[in-house]
C-alpha positions in Angstrom: 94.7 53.5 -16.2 95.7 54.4 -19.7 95.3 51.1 -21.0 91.7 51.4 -20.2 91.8 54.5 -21.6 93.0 53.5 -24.7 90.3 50.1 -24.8 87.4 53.0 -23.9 88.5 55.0 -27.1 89.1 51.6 -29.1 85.7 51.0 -27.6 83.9 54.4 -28.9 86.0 54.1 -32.6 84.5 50.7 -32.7 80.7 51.7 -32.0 81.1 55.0 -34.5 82.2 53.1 -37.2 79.9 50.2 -36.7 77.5 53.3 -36.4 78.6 54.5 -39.7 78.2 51.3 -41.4 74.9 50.4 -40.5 73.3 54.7 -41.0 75.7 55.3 -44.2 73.4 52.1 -46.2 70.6 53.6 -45.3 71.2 57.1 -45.6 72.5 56.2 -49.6 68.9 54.5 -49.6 66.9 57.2 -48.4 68.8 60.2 -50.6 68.2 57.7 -53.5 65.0 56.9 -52.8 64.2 60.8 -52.5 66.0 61.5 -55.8 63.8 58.9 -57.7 60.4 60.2 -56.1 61.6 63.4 -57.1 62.8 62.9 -60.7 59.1 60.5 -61.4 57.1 63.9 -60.1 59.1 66.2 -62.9 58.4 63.3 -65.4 54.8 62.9 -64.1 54.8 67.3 -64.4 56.1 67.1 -67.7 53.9 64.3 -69.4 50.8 66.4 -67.5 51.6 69.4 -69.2 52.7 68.1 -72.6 50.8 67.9 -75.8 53.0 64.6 -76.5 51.1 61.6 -75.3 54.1 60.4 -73.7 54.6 56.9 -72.1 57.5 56.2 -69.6 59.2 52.8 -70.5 62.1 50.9 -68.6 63.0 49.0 -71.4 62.2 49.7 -75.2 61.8 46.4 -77.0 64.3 47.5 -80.2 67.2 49.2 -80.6 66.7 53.0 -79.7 68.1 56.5 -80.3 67.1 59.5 -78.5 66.1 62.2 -80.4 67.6 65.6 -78.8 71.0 62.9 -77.7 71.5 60.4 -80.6 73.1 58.2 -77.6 71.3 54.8 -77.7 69.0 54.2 -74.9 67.1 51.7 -72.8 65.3 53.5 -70.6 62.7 57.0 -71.3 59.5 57.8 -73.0 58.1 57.7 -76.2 54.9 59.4 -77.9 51.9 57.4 -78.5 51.0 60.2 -81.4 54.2 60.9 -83.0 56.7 57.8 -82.0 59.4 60.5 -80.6 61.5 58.1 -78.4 63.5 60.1 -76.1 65.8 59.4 -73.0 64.8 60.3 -69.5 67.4 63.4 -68.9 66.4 64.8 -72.5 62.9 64.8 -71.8 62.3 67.9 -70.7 64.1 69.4 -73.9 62.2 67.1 -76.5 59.2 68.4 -74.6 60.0 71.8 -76.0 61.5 71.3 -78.8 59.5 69.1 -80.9 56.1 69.4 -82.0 53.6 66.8 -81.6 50.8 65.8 -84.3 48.5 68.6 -84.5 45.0 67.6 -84.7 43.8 70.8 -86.0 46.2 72.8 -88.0 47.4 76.7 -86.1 45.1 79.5 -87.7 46.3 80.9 -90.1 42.9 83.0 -91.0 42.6 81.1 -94.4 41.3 78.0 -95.3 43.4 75.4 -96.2 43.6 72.4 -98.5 47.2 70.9 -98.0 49.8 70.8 -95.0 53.6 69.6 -95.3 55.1 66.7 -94.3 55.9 66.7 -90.4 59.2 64.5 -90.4 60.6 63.1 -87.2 64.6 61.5 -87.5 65.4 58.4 -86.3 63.9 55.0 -85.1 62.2 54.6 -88.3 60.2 51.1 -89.0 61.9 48.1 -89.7 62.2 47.1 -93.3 60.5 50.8 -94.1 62.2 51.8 -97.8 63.4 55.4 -98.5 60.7 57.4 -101.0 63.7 58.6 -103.1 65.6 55.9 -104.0 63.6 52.7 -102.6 66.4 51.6 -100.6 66.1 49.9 -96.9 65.9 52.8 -94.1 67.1 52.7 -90.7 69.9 50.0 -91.3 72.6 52.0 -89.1 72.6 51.7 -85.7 72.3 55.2 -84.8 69.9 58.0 -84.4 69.0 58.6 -88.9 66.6 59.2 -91.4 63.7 60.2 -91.4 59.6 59.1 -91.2 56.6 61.6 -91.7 54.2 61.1 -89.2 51.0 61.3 -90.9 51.8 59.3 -94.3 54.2 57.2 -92.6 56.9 57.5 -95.9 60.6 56.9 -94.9 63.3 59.1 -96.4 67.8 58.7 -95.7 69.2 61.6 -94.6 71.3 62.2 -97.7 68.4 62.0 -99.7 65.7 64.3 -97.9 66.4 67.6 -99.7 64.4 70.6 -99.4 61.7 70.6 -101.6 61.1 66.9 -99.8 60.8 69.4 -96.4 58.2 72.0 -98.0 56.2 69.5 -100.0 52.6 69.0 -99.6 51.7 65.6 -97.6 49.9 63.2 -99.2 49.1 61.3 -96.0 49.9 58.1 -98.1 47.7 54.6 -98.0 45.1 55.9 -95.3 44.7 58.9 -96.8 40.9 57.9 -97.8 40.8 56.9 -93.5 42.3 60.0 -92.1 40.7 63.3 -91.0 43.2 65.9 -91.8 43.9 68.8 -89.4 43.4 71.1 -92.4 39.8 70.0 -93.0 39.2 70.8 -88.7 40.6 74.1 -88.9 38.5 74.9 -91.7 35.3 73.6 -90.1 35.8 75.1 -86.7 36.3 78.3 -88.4 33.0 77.9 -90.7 31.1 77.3 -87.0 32.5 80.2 -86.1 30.9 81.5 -88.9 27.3 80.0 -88.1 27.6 78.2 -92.0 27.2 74.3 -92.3 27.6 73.6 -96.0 30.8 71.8 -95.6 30.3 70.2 -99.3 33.0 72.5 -101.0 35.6 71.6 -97.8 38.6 69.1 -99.2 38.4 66.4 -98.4 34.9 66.3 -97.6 34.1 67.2 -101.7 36.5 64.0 -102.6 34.3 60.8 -103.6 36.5 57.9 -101.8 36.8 59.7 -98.7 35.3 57.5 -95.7 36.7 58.7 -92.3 37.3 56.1 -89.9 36.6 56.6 -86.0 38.0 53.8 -83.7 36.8 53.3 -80.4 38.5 51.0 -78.1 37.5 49.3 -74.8 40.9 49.2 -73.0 38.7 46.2 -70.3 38.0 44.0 -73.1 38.9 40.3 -73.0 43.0 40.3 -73.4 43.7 44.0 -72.6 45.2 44.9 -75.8 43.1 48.1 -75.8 45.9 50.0 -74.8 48.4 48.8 -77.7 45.8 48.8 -79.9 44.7 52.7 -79.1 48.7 54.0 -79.6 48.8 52.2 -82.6 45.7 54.2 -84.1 47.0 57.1 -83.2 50.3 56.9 -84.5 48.7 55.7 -88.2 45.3 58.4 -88.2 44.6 61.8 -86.7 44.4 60.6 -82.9 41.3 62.6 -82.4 39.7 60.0 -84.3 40.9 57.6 -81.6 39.3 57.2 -78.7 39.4 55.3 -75.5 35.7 54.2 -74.3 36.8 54.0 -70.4 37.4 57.9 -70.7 34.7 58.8 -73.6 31.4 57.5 -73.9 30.1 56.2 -77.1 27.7 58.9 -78.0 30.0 61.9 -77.6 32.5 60.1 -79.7 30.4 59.1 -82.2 29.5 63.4 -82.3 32.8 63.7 -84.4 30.4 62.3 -87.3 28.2 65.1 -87.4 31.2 67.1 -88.7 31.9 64.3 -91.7 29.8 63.7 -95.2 26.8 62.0 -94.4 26.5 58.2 -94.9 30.4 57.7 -95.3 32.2 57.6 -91.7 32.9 53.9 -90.8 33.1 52.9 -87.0 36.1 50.7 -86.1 34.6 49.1 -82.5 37.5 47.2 -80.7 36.0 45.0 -77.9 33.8 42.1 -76.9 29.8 41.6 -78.8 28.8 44.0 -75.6 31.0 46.8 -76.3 29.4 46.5 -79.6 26.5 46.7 -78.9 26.8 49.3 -76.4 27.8 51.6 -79.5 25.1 50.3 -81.5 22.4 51.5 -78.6 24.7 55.3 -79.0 24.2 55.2 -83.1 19.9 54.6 -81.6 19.6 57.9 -79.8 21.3 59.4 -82.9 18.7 58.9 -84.7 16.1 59.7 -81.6 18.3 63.3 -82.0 17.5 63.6 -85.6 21.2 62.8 -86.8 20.1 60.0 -89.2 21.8 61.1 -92.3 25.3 60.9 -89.8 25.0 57.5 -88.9 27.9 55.7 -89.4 28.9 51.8 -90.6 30.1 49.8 -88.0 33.2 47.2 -88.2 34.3 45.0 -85.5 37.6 44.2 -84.3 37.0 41.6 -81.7 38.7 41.7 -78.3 36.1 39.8 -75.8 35.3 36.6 -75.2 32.7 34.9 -77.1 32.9 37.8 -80.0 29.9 35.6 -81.4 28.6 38.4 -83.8 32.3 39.6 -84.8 32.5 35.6 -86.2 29.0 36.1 -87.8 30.2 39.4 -89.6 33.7 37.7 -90.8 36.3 39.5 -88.5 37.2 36.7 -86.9 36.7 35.0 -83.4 39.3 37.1 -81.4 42.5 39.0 -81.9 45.7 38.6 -80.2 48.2 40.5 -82.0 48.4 38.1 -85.7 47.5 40.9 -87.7 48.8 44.0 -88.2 47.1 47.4 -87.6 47.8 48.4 -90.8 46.2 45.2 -92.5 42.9 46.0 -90.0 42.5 49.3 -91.5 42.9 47.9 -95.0 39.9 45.1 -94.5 37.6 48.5 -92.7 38.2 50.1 -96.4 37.7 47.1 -98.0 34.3 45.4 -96.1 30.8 45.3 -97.7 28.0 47.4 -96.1 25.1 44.9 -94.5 22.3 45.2 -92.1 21.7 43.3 -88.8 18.5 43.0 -87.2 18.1 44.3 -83.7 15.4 43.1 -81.4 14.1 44.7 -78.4 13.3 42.0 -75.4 10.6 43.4 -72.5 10.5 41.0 -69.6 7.2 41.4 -67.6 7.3 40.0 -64.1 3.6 37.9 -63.4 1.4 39.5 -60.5 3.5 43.0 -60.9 1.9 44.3 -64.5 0.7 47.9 -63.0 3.8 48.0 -60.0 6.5 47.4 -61.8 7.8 48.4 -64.9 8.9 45.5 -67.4 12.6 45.6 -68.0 13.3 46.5 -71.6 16.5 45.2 -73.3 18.2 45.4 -76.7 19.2 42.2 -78.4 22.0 41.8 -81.2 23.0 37.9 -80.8 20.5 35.6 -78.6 18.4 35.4 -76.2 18.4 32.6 -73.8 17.1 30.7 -70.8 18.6 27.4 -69.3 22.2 25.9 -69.1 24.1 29.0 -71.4 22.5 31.2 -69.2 23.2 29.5 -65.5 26.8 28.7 -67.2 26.8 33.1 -67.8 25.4 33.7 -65.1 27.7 31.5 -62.7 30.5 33.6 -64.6 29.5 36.8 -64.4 29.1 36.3 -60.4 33.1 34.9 -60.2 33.9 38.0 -62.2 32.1 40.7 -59.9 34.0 39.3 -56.8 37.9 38.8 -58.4 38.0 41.4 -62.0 41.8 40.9 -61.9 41.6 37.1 -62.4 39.4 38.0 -65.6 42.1 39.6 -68.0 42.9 36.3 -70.1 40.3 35.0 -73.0 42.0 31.4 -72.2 40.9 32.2 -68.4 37.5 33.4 -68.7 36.9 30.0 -71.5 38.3 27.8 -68.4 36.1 29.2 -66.0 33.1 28.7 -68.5 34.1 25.0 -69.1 34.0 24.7 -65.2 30.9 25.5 -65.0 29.3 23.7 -68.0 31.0 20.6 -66.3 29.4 21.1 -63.2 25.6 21.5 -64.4 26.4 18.1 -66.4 26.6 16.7 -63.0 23.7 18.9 -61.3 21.3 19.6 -64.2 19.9 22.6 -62.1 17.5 23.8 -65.2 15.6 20.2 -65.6 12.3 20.0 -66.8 12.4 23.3 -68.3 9.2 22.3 -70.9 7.3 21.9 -68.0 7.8 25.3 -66.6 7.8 27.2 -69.8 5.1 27.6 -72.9 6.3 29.3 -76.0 4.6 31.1 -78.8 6.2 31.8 -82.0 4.1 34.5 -83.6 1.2 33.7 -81.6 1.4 30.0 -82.5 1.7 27.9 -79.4 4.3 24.7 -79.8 4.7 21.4 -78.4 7.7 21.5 -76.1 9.8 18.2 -76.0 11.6 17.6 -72.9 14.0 20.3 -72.5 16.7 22.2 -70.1 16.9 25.1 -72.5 15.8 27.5 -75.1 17.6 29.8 -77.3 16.1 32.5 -79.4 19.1 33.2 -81.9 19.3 36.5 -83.9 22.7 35.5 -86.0 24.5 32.4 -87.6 27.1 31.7 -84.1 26.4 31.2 -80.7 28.3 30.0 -77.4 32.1 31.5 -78.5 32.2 29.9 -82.3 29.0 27.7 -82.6 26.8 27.2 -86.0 23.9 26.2 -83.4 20.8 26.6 -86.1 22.9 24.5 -88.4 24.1 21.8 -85.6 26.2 18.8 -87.5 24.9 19.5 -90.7 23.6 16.4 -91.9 20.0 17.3 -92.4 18.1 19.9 -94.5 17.1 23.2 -92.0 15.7 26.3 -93.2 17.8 29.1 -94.2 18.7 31.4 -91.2 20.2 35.0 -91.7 20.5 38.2 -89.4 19.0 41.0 -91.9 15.4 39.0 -92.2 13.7 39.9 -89.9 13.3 36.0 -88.3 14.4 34.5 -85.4 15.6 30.9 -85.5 14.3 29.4 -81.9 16.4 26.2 -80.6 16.1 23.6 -77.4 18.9 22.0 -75.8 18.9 18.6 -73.9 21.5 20.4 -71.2 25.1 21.4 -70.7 26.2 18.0 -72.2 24.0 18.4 -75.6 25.4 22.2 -75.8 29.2 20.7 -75.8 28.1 17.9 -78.1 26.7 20.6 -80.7 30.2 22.8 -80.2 31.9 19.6 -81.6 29.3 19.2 -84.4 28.1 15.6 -82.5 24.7 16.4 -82.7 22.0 18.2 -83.7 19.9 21.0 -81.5 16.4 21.0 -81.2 14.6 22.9 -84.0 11.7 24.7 -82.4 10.9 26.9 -85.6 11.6 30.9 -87.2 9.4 33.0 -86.1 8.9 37.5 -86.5 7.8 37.4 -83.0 8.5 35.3 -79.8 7.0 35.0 -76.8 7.6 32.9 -73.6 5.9 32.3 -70.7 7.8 31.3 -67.2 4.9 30.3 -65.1 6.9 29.0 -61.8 10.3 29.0 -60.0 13.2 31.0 -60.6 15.0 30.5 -64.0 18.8 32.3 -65.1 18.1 34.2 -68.3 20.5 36.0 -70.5 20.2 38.7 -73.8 23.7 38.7 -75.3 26.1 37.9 -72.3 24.3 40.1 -70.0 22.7 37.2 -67.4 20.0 37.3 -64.4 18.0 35.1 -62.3 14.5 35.1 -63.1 11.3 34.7 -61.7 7.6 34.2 -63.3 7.3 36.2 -66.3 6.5 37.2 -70.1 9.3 37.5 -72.4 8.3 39.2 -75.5 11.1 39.6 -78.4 9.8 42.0 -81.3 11.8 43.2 -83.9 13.0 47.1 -83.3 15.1 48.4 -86.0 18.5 47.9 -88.0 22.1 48.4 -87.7 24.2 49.2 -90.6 27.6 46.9 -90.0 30.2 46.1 -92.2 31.2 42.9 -93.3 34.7 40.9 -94.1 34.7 38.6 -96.8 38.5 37.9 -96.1 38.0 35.5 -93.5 34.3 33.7 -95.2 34.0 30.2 -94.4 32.0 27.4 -96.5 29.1 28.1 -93.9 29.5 31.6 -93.8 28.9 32.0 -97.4 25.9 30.0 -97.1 24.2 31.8 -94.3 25.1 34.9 -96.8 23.4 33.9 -100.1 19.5 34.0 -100.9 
């Protein structure tokens, strides 16, 4: 009887502590699991009701010191604005205890003209050099010296004295670039007042001073929206940064109305359709009567084709090569131009008083044929499966897919048969064709010279601030690719002020930069509508550029 007794009890031990072993796992889990929810909500709580733009990171990509700490760390939050790097169980301190960049300065009842430096101590630039003695900063590995947030000048910590600590701020190399919070105070308080002559405001009386706004598509192309938009902000005011999936275009560009009149220059970074989509904001500015605000507009391009970006000499795409810095240089440093912009009415046959004719706004080309089935074809993938879309190097392979496939199919044949064109109310011959391109600027199809083809034989000059279109035919998808490889020529049609074309039967895709649909019988009338003032780089001129650019 006992020795049961004894293997019942051996028994029970044996199913507590197995018991214990298998609840004690997942108990540690749970209370964990709890603790982490818990601490992320106080983090989300804090960053909610900070006026740092902080950004929780599991892994800073340099050497790191916290601010409130000096331990080293690996895991926190930074500030977009500022560049405070701070650990996760100091947050809540730095939070209080150090102040952000103000956008507008605190009243102080009187206007100002200056403000002192704001220093911040620690993870200072690599290869930044101190203002006092020109020697290498931020050499030591731990938490020292110091960098002013606004002109970005590097100081040691035995050589920032006082009088570096009350002195005015010169905001350093962007200084023509940056709206100071000084010059906001000063005008909110003058609206205040009801009085608008803002001529006498620093630094709005200085002559170099050309404000800069950036606005950023964070969707564009390679997402480096998001990179792009900290990096802004940490070099200008960040209210001159702003993010067009949380601001429109035209009240952004309202900021403008507050700056000297022709002088504030537009950074736009994203794809030829986020540019022109602040382009159609700068119109209705001058609908509202805000003419003498409109602004020049520079392009840093983040899409896909970036056709007019390549036209204005900023490149075909950015991925990181150049510094932010350098980019604000070449906004300072680019030439004022215009670009024509053409309005495009499409008037469905049989419908003239039932429908209205859709109206669009054309920067780059018009098109109908291959480029546009090939868009088309693309846009359609995109709509179902966005994710897959987030790679330029994707969204060209799915392109060259498709321009493959309509080698085989040839679904726009016989296009000269379906169409007639008029160029300025000229009717032309139409060889046998699968497409037509009406092209408002030098490159077409992600990097193409299309007017100019191989460039073996004489062809009229062609330039986007005339007031002509250069009107091209294409043999098909094959032709297109042998053109991108300068193989052969495309089909001059001729330059014309006004274009019109006629789709008498079947369905046809059509596109007006990027944007594609599928067609039926129609009118397309292309008319000239007004100008954009852009800026353009000379650092990056080709040969043919330069040629497209002189008389």
């Amino acid at each position: 009887g006992s020795g049961d007794a004894s293997r019942a009890v051996a028994d029970w031990r044996l199913a507590v502590w197995t018991l214990c072993s298998v609840l004690l796992p997942v108990l540690i889990t749970a209370w964990c699991s709890f603790q982490r929810s818990r601490r992320q909500l106080l983090i989300r709580d804090i960053f909610r009701k900070s006026k740092h733009d902080w950004h929780y990171t599991d892994l800073f990509g340099q050497p790191s010191y916290c601010c409130v700490c000096a331990q080293h760390i690996l895991r926190g939050a930074f500030c977009g604005c500022c560049g405070l790097r701070v650990s996760e169980r100091c947050l809540k301190k730095a939070d209080q205890r150090f102040l952000c960049k103000e956008i507008m300065m605190r009243g102080t009842g009187e206007a100002s003209s200056s403000m002192p430096h704001h220093w911040i101590r620690g993870n200072v630039p690599l290869c930044s050099c101190c203002m006092v003695c020109k020697q290498q900063c931020g050499t030591q590995p731990k938490l020292c010296d110091y960098r002013c947030v606004w002109c970005q000048y590097t100081v040691h910590d035995e050589c920032i004295m006082d009088c570096l600590r009350t002195e005015d701020c010169t905001f350093g190399e962007f200084k023509d670039l940056i709206i100071p919070p000084y010059y906001l105070s000063t005008i909110n308080q003058m609206r205040k007042e009801k009085r608008t002559s803002y001529e006498k405001v620093v630094p709005y009386c200085r002559k170099h001073w050309m404000p800069v706004i950036v606005l950023a598509n964070t969707r564009s192309g390679n997402n480096m929206g998001e990179t792009l938009l900290g990096e802004f902000k940490m070099l200008l005011n960040p209210v001159q940064v702003f993010d067009l999936c949380k601001i429109t275009p035209a009240k952004a560009l309202q900021l403008c109305t507050l700056l000297p009149c022709n002088a504030v220059r537009v950074l736009v970074c994203g794809g030829d359709g986020t540019v022109g989509w602040v382009l159609d904001a700068i119109d209705e500015m001058k609908i509202k009567g805000q003419e003498r605000y409109i602004p020049q507009v520079a392009i840093l391009p983040l899409g896909t084709g970036n056709d007019l970006s390549n036209t204005l000499g900023w490149g075909a795409g950015y991925a990181g090569e150049v510094p932010v810095e350098q980019i604000l240089r070449n906004v300072m440093e680019a030439d004022g131009i215009k670009l024509d912009r053409w309005k495009v009415q499409v008037t469905n046959k049989g419908y003239y008083n039932l429908r209205k004719p859709k109206v669009f706004t054309m920067n780059n080309y018009f098109s109908v044929g291959p480029d546009a089935l090939m868009a088309l074809n693309f846009h359609a993938h995109r709509e179902k499966t966005p994710s897959l879309f987030s790679s330029r190097i994707i969204n060209k392979a799915v392109y060259f897919f498709y321009g493959t496939k309509d080698c085989l199919v040839q679904e726009c044949k016989d296009l000269n048969k379906k169409v007639e064109l008029e160029l300025d109310g000229e009717r032309i011959e139409l060889p046998n064709l699968e497409g037509i391109i009406v092209l408002n600027i030098g490159y077409w199809g992600g990097g193409c010279r299309l007017w100019e083809g191989m460039g073996d034989e004489p062809y009229p000059l062609a330039r986007h601030d005339d007031g002509l279109l250069e009107v091209v035919g294409v043999h098909g998808s094959f032709h297109c690719a042998q053109i991108q490889v300068k193989l052969a020529n495309p089909v001059r049609l001729g330059q014309a002020h006004t274009v019109r074309l006629i789709l008498k039967s079947s369905k046809m895709p059509m596109q007006v930069d990027g944007e594609p649909w599928a067609q039926g019988p129609c009118t397309v009338t292309i008319t000239h509508k007004t100008h954009a003032l852009m800026l353009y780089h000379s650092g990056e001129q080709t040969d043919d550029d330069a040629s497209s650019l002189s008389e």
